[in-house]
C-alpha positions as CSV (number, residue, x, y, z in Angstrom):
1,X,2.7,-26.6,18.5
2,X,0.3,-28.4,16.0
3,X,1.9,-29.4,13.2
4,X,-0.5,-28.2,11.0
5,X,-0.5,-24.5,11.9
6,X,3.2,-24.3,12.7
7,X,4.6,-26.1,9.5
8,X,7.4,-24.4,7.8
9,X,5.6,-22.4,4.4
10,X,7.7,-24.0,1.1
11,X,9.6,-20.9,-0.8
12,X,6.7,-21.9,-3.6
13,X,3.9,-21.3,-1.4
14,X,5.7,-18.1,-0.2
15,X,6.6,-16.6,-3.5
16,X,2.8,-17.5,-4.8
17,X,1.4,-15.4,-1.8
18,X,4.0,-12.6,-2.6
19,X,2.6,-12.3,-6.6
20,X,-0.8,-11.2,-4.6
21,X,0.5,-8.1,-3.3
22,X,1.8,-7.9,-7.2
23,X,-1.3,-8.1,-8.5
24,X,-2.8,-5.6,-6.2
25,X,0.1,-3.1,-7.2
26,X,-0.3,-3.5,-10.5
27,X,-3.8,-1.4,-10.5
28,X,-3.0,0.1,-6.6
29,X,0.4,1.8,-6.8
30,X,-0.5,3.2,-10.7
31,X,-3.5,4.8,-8.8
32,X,-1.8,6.1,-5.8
33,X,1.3,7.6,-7.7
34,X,-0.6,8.7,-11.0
35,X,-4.1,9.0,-10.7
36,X,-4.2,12.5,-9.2
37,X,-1.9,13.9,-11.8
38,X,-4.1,12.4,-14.4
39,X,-7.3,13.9,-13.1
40,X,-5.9,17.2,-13.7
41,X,-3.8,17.0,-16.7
42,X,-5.2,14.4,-18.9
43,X,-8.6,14.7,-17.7
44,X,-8.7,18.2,-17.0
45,X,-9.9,18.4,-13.8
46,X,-9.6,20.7,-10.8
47,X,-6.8,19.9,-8.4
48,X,-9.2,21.0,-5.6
49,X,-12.3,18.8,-6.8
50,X,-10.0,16.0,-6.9
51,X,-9.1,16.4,-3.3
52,X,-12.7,16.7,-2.1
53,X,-13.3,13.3,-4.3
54,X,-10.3,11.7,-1.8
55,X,-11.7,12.3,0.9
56,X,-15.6,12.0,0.0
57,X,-14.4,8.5,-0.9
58,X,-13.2,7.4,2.3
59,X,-16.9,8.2,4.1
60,X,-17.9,5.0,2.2
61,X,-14.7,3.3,2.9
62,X,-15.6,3.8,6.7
63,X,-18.8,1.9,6.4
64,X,-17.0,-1.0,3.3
65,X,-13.9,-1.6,5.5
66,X,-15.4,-3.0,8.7
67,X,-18.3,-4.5,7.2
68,X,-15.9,-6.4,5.1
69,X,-13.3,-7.4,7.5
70,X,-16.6,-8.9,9.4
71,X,-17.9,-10.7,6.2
72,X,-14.4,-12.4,5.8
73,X,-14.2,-13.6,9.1
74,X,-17.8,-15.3,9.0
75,X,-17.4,-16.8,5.7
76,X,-16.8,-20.3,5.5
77,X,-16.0,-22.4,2.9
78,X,-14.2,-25.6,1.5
79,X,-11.4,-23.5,0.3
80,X,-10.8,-21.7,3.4
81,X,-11.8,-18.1,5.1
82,X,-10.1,-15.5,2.7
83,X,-8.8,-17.6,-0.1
84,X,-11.9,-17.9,-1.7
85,X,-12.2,-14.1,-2.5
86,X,-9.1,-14.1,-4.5
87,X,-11.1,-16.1,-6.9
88,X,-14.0,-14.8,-6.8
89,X,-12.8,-11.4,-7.5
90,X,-9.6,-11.0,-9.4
91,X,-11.4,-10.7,-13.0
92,X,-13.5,-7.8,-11.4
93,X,-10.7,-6.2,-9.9
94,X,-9.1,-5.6,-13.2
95,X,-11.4,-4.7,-15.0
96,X,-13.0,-1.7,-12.5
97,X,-8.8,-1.0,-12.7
98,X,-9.0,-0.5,-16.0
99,X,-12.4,1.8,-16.2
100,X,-11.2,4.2,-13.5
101,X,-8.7,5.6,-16.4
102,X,-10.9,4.9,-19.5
103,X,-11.3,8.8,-19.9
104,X,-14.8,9.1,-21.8
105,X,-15.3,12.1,-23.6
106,X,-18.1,13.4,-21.1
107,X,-18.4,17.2,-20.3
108,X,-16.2,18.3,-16.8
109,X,-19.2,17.9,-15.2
110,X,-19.6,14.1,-16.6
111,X,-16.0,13.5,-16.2
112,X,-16.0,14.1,-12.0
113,X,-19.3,12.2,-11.7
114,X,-17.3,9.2,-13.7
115,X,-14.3,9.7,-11.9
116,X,-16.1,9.7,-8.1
117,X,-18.1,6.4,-9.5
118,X,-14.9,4.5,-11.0
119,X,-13.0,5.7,-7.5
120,X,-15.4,4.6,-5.3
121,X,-16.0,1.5,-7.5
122,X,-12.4,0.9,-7.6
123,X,-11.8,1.2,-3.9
124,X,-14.8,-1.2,-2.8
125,X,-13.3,-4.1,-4.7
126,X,-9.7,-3.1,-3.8
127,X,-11.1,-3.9,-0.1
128,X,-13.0,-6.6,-0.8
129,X,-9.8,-9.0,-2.6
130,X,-7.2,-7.5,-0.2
131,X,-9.2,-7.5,3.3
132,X,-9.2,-11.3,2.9
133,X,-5.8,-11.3,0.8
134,X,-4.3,-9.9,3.9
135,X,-6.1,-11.8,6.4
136,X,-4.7,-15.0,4.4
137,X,-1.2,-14.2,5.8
138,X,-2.5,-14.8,9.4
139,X,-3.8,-18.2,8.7
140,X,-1.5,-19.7,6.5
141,X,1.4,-20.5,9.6
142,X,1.2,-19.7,13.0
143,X,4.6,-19.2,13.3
144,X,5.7,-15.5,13.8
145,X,9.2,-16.0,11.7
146,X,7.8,-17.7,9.2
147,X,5.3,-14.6,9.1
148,X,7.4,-12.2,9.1
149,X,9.4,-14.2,6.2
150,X,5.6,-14.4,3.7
151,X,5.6,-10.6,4.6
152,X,9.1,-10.2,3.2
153,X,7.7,-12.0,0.3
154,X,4.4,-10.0,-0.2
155,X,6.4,-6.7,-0.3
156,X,9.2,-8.6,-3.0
157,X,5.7,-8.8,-4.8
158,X,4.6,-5.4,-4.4
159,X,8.3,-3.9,-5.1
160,X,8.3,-5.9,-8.2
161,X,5.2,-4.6,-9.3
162,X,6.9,-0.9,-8.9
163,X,9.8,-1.7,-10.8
164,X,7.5,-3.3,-13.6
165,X,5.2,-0.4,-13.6
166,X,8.4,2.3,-13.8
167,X,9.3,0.3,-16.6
168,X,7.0,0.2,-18.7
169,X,4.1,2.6,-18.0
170,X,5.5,5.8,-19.5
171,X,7.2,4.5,-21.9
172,X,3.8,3.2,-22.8
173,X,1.8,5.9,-22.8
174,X,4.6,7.8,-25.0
175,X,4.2,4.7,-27.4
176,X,0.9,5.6,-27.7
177,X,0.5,9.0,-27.5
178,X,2.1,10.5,-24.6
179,X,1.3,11.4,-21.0
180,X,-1.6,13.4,-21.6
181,X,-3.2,11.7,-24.0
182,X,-6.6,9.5,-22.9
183,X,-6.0,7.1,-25.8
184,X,-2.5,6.0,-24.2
185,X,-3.8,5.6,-21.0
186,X,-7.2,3.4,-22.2
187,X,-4.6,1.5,-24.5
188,X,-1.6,1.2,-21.8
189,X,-3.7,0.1,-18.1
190,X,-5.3,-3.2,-20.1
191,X,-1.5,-4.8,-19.4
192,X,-1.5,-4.0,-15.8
193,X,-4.7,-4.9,-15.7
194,X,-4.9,-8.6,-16.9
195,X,-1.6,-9.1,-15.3
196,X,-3.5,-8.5,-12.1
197,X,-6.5,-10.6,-12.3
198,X,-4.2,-13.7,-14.0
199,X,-1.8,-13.4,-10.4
200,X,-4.5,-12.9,-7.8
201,X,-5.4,-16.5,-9.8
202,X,-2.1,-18.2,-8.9
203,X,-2.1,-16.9,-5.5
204,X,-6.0,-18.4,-4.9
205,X,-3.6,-22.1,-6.5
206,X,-0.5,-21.8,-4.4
207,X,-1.4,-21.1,-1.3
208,X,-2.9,-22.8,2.1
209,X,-4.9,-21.8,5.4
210,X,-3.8,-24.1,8.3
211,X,-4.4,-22.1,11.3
212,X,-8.1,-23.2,12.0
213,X,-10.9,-20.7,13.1
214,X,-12.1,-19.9,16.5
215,X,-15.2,-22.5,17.7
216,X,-18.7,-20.9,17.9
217,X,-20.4,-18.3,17.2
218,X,-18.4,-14.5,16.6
219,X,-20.6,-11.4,17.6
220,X,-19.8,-8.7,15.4
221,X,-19.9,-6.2,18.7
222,X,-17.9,-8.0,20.8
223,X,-15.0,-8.5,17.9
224,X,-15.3,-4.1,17.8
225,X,-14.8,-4.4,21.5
226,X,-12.0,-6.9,21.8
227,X,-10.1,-4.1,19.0
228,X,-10.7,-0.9,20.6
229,X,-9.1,-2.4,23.6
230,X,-5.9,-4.0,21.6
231,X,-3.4,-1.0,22.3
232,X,-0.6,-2.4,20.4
233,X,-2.9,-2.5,17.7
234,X,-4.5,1.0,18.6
235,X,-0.6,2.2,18.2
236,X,-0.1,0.6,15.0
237,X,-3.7,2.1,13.3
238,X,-1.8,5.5,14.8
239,X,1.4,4.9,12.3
240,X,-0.4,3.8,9.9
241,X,-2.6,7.3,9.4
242,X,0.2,9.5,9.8
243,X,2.6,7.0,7.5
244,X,-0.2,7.0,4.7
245,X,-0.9,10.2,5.0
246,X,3.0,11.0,4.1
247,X,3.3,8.4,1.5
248,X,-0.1,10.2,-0.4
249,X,1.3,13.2,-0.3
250,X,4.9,12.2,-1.5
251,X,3.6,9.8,-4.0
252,X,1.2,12.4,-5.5
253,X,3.1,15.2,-5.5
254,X,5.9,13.3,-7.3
255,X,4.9,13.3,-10.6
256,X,4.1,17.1,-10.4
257,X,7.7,17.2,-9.6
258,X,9.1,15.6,-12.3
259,X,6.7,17.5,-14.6
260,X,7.1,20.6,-13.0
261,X,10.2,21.3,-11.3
262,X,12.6,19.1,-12.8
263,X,14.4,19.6,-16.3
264,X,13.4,16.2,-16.8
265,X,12.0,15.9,-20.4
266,X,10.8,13.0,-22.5
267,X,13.9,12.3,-24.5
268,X,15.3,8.9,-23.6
269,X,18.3,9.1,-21.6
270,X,19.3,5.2,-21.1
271,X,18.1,2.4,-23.0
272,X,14.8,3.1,-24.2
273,X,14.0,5.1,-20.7
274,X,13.5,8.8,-19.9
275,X,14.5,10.0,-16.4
276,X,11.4,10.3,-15.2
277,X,11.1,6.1,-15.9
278,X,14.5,6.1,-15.0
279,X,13.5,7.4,-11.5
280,X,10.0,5.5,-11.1
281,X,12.1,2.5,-11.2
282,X,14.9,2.9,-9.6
283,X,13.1,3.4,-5.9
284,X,11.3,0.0,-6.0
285,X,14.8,-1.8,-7.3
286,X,16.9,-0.4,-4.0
287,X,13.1,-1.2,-2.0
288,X,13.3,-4.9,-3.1
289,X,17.3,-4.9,-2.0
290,X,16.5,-3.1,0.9
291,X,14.0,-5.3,1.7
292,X,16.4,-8.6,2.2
293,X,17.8,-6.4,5.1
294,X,14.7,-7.3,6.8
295,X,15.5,-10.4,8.4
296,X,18.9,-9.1,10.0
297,X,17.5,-5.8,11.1
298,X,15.2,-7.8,13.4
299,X,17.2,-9.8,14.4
300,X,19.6,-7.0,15.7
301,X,16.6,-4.9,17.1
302,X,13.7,-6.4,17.2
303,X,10.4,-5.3,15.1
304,X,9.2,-2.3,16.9
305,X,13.0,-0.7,17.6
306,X,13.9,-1.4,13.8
307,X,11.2,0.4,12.4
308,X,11.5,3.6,14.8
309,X,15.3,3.5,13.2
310,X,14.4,3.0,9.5
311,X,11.4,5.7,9.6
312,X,14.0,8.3,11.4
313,X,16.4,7.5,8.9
314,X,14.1,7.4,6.0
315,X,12.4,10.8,7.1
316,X,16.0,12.3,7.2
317,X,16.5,11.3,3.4
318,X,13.5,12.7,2.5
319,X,13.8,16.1,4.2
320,X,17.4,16.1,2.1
321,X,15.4,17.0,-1.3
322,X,14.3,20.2,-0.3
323,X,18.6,21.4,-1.0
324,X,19.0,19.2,-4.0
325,X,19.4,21.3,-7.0
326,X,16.5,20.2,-9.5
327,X,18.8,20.1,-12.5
328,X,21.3,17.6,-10.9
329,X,19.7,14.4,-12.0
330,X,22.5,12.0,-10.9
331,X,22.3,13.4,-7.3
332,X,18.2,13.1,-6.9
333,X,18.8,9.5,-8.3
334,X,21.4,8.8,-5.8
335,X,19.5,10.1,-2.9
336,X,16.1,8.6,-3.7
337,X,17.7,4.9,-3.8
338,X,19.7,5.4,-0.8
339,X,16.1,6.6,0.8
340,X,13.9,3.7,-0.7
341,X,16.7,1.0,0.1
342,X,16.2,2.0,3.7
343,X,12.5,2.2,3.3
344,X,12.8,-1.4,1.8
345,X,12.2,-3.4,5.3
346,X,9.3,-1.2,6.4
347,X,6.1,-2.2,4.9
348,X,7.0,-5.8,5.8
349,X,8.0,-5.1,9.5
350,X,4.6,-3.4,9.6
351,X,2.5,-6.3,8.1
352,X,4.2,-9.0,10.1
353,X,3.5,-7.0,13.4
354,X,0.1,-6.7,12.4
355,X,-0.3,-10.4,12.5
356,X,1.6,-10.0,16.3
357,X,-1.0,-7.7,17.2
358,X,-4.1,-10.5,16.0
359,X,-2.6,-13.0,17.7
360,X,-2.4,-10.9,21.0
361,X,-5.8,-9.7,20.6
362,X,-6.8,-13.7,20.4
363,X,-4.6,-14.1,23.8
364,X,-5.7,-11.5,26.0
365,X,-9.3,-11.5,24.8
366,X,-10.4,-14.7,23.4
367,X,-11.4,-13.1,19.7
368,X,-9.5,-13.8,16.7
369,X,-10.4,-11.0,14.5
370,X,-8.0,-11.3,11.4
371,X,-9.8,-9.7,8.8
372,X,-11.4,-7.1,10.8
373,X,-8.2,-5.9,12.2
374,X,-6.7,-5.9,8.7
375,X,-9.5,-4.4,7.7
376,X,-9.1,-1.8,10.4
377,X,-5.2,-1.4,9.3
378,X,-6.7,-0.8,5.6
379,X,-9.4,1.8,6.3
380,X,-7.0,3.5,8.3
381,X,-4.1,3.6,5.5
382,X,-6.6,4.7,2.9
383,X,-8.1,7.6,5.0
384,X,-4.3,8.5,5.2
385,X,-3.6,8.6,1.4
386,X,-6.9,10.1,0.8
387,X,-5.6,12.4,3.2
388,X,-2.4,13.1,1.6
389,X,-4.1,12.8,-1.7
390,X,-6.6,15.4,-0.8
391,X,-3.9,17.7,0.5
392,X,-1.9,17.3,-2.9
393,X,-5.0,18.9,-4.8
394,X,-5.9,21.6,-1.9
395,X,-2.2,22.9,-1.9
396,X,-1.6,22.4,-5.2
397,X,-4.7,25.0,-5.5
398,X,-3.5,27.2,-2.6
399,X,0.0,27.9,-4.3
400,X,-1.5,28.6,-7.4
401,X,-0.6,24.9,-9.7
402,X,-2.3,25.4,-13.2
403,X,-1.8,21.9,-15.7
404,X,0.3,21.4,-18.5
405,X,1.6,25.0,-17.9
406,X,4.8,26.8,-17.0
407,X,4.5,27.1,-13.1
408,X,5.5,30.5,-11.2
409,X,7.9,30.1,-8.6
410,X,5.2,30.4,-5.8
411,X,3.8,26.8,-7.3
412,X,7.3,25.1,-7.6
413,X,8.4,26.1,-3.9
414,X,5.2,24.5,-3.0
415,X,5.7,21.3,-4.7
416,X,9.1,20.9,-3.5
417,X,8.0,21.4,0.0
418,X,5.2,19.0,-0.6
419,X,7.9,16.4,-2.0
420,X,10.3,16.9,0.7
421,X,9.9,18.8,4.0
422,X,6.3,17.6,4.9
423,X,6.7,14.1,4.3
424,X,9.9,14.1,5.8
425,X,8.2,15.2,9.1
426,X,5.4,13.0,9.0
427,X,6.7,10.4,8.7
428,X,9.7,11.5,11.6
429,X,6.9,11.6,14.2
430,X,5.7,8.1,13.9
431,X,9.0,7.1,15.5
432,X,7.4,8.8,18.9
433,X,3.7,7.1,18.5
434,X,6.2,3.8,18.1
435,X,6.9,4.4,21.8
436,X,3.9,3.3,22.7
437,X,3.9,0.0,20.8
438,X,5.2,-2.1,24.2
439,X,4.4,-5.5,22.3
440,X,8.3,-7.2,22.5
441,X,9.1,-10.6,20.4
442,X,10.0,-12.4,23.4
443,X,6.1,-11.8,24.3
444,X,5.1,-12.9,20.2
445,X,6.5,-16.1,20.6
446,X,5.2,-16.7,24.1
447,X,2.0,-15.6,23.2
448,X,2.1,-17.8,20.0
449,X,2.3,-21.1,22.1
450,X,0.1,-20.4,24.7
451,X,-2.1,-20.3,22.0
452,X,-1.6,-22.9,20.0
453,X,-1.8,-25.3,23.2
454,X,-5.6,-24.0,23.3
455,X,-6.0,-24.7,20.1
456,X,-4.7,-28.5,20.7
457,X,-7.0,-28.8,23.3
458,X,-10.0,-27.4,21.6
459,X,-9.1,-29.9,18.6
C-alpha cells in the first residue's frame, strides 16, 4: 500500500476530525430532539402543520443532496476535495442555526412561513458542510481500521455534543425565562451556535486528505449508475430510512414525554439539574462509553453481525418503556443508559461501513463516488427523520395532543407508544434488511489492496 494513503491517522488528527461531528450536533441534535416541541409550544404552532413542513422539506432535500454530493466530488482545490467546505461554511452554518429559533413576533401565518424558510435554510447548509465533512473521512486513510477508528472518533464528537447540550440547554432556557419562552431560546442557541462554527474551524486545521482522486473526467450519470448497482450500499440506504425514521420519532416524541407523561418538573433534583436535564444527559454519557465497545464488538463479529446484535438488543430496551411506570424516575434512568450504552457502537459501525461500501463501489465499478454516496446516506437519513418527525406531529394530532396543557389519557397512551413500542419495532426490523448486506471484512481489506495497487500504478 502507498504510504501516503495508508499512513496511520495521529490521535490529534483523529480527535480534530471527531470535534466536526461536534460542531454539527451542536445546531443538528438541538433541532432533531427540540425543534418540533418548540414549534408547537413556544411558537404555537400546529403539530400537524409541522409534520407537513418535515416532509415538504425533504422534496428539496431530494434535489440539494445529490446535486451536492456531485459538487463535492468535482471540486478541486489546494486544500483538498471536501475540506475546503468546512471553511467556507462553518460561520454560515451557525448563524442560519441560530435564526431557525429566533422566534419573531409574526402572526401564525408569518410564524410557519418563517419556520418552512429557516428549515429549509437550515437543512441546505447542514448538507452542504457535512456532505463533504463526511466524505473527508473516506480520503483521509485508506485503511479500513483506521476508518473505522476516525468513526469511533466522529461519534465521541457527536456524543459529546449531546452530553454538552443536556447540560446546559435547559437549564439555560430556565435562566432565561423558561422552556416556553422565545427570549430564552433567541438568548440560549447563540452558545451552541458559535461553538459550532469555531470547531468546524479546527477540523478544516487539523485534518488531511491523502487518498488521491480518481484520473479523468467523472460523468455525473455514470456515478448514479455505478450506485444504483452497489447492493451493499442499496442495503445500507435501506437501514438507514427505517433507522432514521425510528430515531425521529423517538427523539421528537421525547420531550412531549417528559412534558407530558412524566411527573418530571422543573425543580432541580441534582446539582443544578432537573430530571428532565438529568435524562438528556445521561443517554449520550453511557453512548460515549458504549461507544469504546466498538472496537472489540468487531473484532468478535465483524461489522455487519455486530450491528444486527446491538439494533435487536437496542430495540428490546426500547420496547421495555412502554411497562415502566412514569413516576419511577430512577428506573427510566436506569433503563435508558443501559439502552444508549448499547446503542453507543452503532452510528460508528454504520459510518465506517459506509466507507466499505465506497471503496467496493470503486472496485467492482471503477467510480469512486464518496460524496455522492454520503450524500445518498444523508438524503436518505433525513427523509427518515422527516419521516418520523412528520409522524410525531400527525399522531400527536390524531390522539388529540393540545400544548402546554393537561393531556387526556387518549394523548398520553399515544405518546408512550410513540416513545416506546414503535421505535422499538422499527428499529427491530433493520436486523432482517442487515441480511442482505453480504459485504464481509475479509472482502474490505482485500478489496482495499487491490485498490490501492491501481492507485500505485496509476501514480
Amino acid at each position: 500500500m502507498s504510504s501516503s494513503s495508508s499512513s496511520k491517522l495521529s490521535v490529534k488528527e483523529k480527535v480534530g476530525y471527531g470535534l466536526g461531528d461536534t460542531a454539527s450536533n451542536f445546531v443538528f441534535h438541538i433541532v432533531n430532539a427540540f425543534l418540533i416541541s418548540y414549534y408547537t409550544d413556544v411558537l404555537g404552532l400546529n403539530p400537524k402543520a409541522v409534520g407537513v413542513l418535515y416532509v415538504a422539506a425533504r422534496i428539496w432535500d431530494a434535489v440539494s443532496d445529490p446535486f451536492m454530493g456531485a459538487v463535492a466530488d468535482r471540486t478541486k482545490t489546494k486544500a483538498g476535495k471536501y475540506r475546503p467546505y468546512l471553511l467556507w461554511l462553518a460561520i454560515p452554518y451557525g448563524v442560519i442555526g441560530f435564526l431557525a429559533f429566533l422566534g419573531p413576533e409574526f402572526s401564525d401565518t408569518g410564524k410557519l412561513i418563517y419556520a418552512y424558510a429557516t428549515y429549509i435554510a437550515l437543512m441546505t447548509i447542514y448538507t452542504a458542510v457535512n456532505v463533504p465533512y463526511s466524505a473527508l473521512m473516506g480520503v483521509m486513510s485508506s485503511d479500513p481500521k483506521d476508518r473505522a477508528s476516525l468513526s469511533t472518533f466522529r461519534f465521541a464528537g457527536a456524543f459529546s455534543a449531546q452530553v454538552i447540550i443536556g447540560l446546559a440547554l435547559i437549564p439555560l432556557l430556565n435562566h432565561f425565562g423558561g422552556y416556553s419562552s422565545p427570549d430564552a431560546w433567541r438568548a440560549t442557541i447563540p452558545f451552541f451556535a458559535i461553538l459550532a462554527s469555531i470547531l468546524f474551524l479546527i477540523t478544516y486545521v487539523t485534518t488531511k486528505e491523502r487518498v488521491p482522486p480518481q484520473k479523468g473526467e467523472q460523468s455525473v450519470r455514470e456515478d448514479f449508475g455505478a450506485l444504483k448497482k452497489n447492493v451493499p450500499l442499496i442495503v445500507m440506504l435501506i437501514v438507514a430510512v427505517i433507522t432514521l425514521t425510528q430515531l425521529g420519532l423517538r427523539l421528537g416524541v421525547t420531550p412531549f414525554y417528559l412534558n407530558y407523561v412524566t411527573d418530571f418538573g422543573p425543580e432541580k433534583y441534582w446539582w443544578y439539574l432537573d430530571k428532565s436535564s438529568i435524562f438528556w444527559t445521561s443517554a449520550p454519557v453511557a453512548l460515549v462509553l458504549g461507544l469504546f465497545m466498538t472496537k472489540p464488538i468487531i473484532k468478535l463479529f465483524g461489522k455487519r453481525n455486530s450491528l444486527i446484535l446491538l439494533t435487536i438488543l437496542n430495540g428490546i430496551g426500547i420496547i421495555v418503556f412502554y411497562w415502566i411506570p412514569p413516576t419511577n424516575f430512577n428506573l427510566i434512568l436506569i433503563v435508558n443508559m443501559i439502552g444508549a450504552f448499547i446503542a453507543g457502537p452503532m452510528p460508528a459501525l454504520v459510518w465506517a461501513m459506509y466507507t466499505d461500501v465506497v471503496d467496493y463501489g470503486e472496485w467492482k465499478f471503477g467510480r469512486r463516488t464518496t460524496a455522492l454516496a454520503m450524500s445518498s446516506a444523508m438524503l436518505i437519513q433525513k427523509i427518515g427523520l422527516a419521516i418520523g418527525g412528520g409522524m410525531v406531529g400527525w399522531m400527536l394530532g390524531m390522539y388529540g395532543f393540545k400544548a402546554n396543557v393537561d393531556q387526556t389519557k387518549e394523548a398520553r397512551d399515544g405518546i408512550l407508544m410513540m416513545f416506546s413500542v414503535i421505535p422499538g419495532v422499527l428499529l427491530m426490523s433493520t436486523a432482517i434488511v442487515l441480511l442482505w448486506y453480504r459485504l464481509s471484512d475479509d472482502e474490505v481489506t482485500k478489496i482495499t489492496a487491490e485498490l490501492e495497487e491501481r492507485r500505485d500504478q496509476e501514480a
